[in-house]
C-alpha distance (Angstrom), angle and dihedral (degrees) to the residues before:
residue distance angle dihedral
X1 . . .
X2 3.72 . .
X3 4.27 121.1 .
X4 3.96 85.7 -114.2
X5 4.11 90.9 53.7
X6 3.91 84.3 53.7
X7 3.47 101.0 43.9
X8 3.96 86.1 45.4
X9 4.39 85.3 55.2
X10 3.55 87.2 44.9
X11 3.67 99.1 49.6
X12 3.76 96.3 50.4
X13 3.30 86.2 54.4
X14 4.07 100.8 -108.2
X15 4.04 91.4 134.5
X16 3.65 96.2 157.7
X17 3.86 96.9 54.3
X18 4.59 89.6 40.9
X19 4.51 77.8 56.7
X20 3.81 88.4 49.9
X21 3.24 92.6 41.7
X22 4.01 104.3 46.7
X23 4.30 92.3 41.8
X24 3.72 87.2 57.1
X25 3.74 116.2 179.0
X26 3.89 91.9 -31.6
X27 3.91 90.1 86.5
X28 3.83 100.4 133.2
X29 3.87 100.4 59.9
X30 4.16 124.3 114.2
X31 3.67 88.3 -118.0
X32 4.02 105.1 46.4
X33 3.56 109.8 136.5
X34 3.73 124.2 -108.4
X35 3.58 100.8 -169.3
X36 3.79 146.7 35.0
X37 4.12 128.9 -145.5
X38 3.41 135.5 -176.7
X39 3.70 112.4 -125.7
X40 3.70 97.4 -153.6
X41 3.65 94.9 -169.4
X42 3.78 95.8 62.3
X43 4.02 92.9 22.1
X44 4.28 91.9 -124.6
X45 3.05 139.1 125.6
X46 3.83 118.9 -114.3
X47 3.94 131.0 -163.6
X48 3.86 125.7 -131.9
X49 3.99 129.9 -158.7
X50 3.97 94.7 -163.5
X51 4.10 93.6 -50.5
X52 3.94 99.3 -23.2
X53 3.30 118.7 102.6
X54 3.91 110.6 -125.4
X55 3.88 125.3 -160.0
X56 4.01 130.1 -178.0
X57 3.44 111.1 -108.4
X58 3.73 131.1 -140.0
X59 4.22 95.1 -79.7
X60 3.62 85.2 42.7
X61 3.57 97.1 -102.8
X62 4.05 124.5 141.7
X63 3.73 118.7 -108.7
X64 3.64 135.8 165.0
X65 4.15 105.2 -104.0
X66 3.78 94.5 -117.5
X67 4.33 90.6 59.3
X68 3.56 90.6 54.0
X69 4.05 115.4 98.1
């Protein structure tokens, strides 16, 4: 699924489904998200572990944003 499919699930207000959606198959790791914001500055979505910030790195794997290189 494309950012601007997600952002469309997230915007008419189908949050659970944008989640499902953005974690994919890689449900079981440490690091898969549990919640979605809108950043309204850059108009993305962005994933949160509890309050990090987690991001998919380049194997596919979640990390928390400040462990990636």
């Amino acid at each position: 699924m494309t950012d601007n499919d997600l952002v469309a699930l997230y915007k008419a207000g189908k949050f659970k489904e944008a989640l499902a959606a953005a974690i994919g198959e890689n449900g079981k790791s440490k690091s898969t998200p549990t919640r979605l914001v809108m950043d309204k500055q850059a108009g993305k979505l962005r994933c949160y572990r509890g309050n990090k910030r987690v991001e998919k790195d380049a194997n596919g794997e979640w990390q928390l944003v400040k462990l990636l290189p």
